[in-house]
C-alpha positions in Angstrom: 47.3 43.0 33.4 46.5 46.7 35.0 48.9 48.6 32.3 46.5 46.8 29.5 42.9 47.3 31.3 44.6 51.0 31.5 45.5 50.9 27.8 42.1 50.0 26.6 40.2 52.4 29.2 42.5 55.1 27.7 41.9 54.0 24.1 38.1 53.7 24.6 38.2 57.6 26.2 39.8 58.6 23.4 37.7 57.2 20.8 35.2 60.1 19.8 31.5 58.8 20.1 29.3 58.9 17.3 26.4 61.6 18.0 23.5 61.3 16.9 22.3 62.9 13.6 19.7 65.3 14.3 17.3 64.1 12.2 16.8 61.5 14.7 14.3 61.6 17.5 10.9 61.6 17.8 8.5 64.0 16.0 5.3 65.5 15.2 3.9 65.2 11.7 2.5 68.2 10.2 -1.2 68.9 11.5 -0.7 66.6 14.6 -1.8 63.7 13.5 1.1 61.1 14.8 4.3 61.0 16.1 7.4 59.2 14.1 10.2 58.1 15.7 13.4 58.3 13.3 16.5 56.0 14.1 18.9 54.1 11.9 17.3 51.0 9.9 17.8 47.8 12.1 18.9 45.9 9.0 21.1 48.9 7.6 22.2 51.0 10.4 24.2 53.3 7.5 20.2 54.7 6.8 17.9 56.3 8.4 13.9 54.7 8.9 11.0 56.0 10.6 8.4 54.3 12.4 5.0 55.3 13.6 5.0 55.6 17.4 1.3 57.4 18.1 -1.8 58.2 15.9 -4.1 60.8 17.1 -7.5 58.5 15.7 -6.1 55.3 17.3 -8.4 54.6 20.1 -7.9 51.8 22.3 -8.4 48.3 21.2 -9.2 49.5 18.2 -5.8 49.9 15.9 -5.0 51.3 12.5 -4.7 49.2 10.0 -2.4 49.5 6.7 -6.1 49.4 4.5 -5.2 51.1 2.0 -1.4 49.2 1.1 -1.4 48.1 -2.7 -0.1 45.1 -1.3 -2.8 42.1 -0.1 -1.1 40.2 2.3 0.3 44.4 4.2 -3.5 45.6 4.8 -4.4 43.8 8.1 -0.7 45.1 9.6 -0.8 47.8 12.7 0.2 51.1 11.6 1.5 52.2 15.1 5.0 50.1 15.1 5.4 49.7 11.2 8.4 51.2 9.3 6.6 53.6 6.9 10.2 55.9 6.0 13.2 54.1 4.9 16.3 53.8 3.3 17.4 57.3 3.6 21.6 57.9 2.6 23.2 60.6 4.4 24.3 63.8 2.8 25.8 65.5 5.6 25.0 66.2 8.9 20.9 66.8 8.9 20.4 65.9 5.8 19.6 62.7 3.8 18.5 61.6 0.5 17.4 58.4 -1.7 15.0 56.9 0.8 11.0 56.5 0.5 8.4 57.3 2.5 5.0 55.4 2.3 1.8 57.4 3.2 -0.9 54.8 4.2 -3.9 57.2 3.5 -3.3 56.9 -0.1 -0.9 53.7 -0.7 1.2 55.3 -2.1 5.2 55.2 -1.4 7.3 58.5 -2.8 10.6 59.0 -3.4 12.1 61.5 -1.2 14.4 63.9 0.9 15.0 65.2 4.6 16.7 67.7 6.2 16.6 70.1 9.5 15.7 73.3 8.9 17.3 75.7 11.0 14.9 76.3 13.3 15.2 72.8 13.7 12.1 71.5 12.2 12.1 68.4 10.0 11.5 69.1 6.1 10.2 66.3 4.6 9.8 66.3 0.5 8.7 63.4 -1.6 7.4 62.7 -5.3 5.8 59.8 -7.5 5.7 60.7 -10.7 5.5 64.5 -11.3 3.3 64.7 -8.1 5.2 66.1 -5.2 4.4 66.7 -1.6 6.5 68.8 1.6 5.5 68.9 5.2 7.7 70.3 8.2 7.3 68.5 11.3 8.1 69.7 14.8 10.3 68.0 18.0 7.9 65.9 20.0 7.9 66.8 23.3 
């Protein structure tokens, strides 16, 4: 019974762990305005989501809605907690592709691309249509 608990400790010391991708983490959007937390999607943890964490104009009993969502039923849920990047494939290391992110100041959802710079900021890049938008976000601290 020892020689196999010391089998298996061995094996799991050997096993390399995964790390972390470093677009995870928490961050700062462009301008300040919130803080996103990145992490693997719970339903596919292959892809990366994001989540809203902090909004500079939430005050206290009094949170942000999803107003503007095209969708009805969406409008009256909390922006701080909702999943508003997902889907994201990974390239490589620091860099992922094929995911969406939904900006609830216009309703609208792009389809788009992230990747660490190397300064380690977050580049963010997303289109609908011909209409295309980039922001670089910064480490929360």
């Amino acid at each position: 019974m020892r020689k196999l608990i010391l089998a298996a400790a061995f094996l799991l010391a050997a096993t390399p762990a995964l790390a972390a991708d470093p677009v995870e983490g928490d961050w700062l959007v462009q301008g300040g305005s919130a803080k996103v937390r990145i992490s693997p999607c719970a339903a596919k943890p292959d892809r990366m989501c994001g989540v809203f964490t902090w909004l500079k104009s939430e005050k206290p009993g009094q949170p942000l809605l999803d107003a503007n969502n095209p969708n009805p039923k969406l409008r009256g849920q909390r922006l701080v907690g909702s999943t508003f990047i997902r889907d994201f494939r990974r390239v490589e290391t620091g860099r992922w592709t094929g995911g969406k992110i939904y900006d609830p100041e216009e309703g609208k959802t792009y389809d788009s691309k992230i990747r660490i710079n190397p300064d380690g900021t977050l580049k963010l890049e997303g289109c609908v249509l011909v209409i295309c938008q980039k922001q670089t976000w910064t480490r929360a601290r």
